[in-house]
N, C-alpha and C positions, 0 to 999 in steps of 0.2 A: 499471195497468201501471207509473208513476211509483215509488207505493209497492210496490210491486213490487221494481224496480229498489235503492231506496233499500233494502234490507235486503242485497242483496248488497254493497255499496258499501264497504262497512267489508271486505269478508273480501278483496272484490278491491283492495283500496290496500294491505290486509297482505301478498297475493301478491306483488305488484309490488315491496313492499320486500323480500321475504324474497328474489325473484328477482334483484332488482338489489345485495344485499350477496353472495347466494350466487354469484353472475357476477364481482365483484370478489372472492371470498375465494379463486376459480381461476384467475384471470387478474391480479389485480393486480400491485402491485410488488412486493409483500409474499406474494404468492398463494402459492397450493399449488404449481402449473406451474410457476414461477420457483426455484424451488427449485436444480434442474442449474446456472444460471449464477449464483447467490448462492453456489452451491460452488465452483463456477471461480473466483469472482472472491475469494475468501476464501483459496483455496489460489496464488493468486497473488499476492496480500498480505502471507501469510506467508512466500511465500520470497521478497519484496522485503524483507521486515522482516528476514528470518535475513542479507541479505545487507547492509544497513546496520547491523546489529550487528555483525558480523564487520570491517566498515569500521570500525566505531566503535571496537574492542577496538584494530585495529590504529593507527589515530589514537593513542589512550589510550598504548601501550605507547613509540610512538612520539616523544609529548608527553612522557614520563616522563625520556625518556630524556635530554632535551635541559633538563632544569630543572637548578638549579645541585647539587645534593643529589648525583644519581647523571647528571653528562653525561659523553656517550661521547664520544669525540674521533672515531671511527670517522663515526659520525652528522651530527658537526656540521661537519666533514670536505665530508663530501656535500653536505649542504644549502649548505653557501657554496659549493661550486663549483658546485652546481646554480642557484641564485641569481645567483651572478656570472657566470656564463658560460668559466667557468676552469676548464682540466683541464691536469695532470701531464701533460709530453711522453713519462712511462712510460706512461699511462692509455691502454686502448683506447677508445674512444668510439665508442659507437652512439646513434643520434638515434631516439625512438621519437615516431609523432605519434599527438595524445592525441584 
């Protein structure tokens, strides 16, 4: 019966692996099932990323504007009185919290 046994013994430890990769290649991290929130979590990614590039453009045109080449008086205007805390007794001020 021993040797018996010993001849199945190889085919059942190949089951076992076959069973225990095929149960992680459906449920893993990576699995087949996971799939719907690897999509969610990809399309939410990317429109965090569309929206720090849009940040970023605006940054950029923003920086441009304030180097000595092309600075706008408009801009640098704001930023000092935004900085210092100073506004034109013609200015309307609205306080927005961030």
């Amino acid at each position: 019966m021993l040797a018996n046994l010993r001849t199945y013994l190889p085919t059942l430890a190949l089951g076992l692996l076959i069973s225990y990769f095929g149960f992680h290649a459906l449920t893993g991290e990576m699995g087949i099932l996971s799939t719907g929130e690897r999509n969610a979590t990809l399309a939410a990614k990317t429109a965090e990323l569309r929206d720090l590039r849009i940040e970023r453009e605006d940054l950029e045109v923003r920086a441009h504007l304030l180097r000595d080449e092309s600075l706008s008086a408009d801009l640098l205007d704001e930023r000092a009185r935004s900085l210092l805390g100073f506004a034109d007794p013609r200015d309307y001020v609205i306080r927005v919290r961030r």
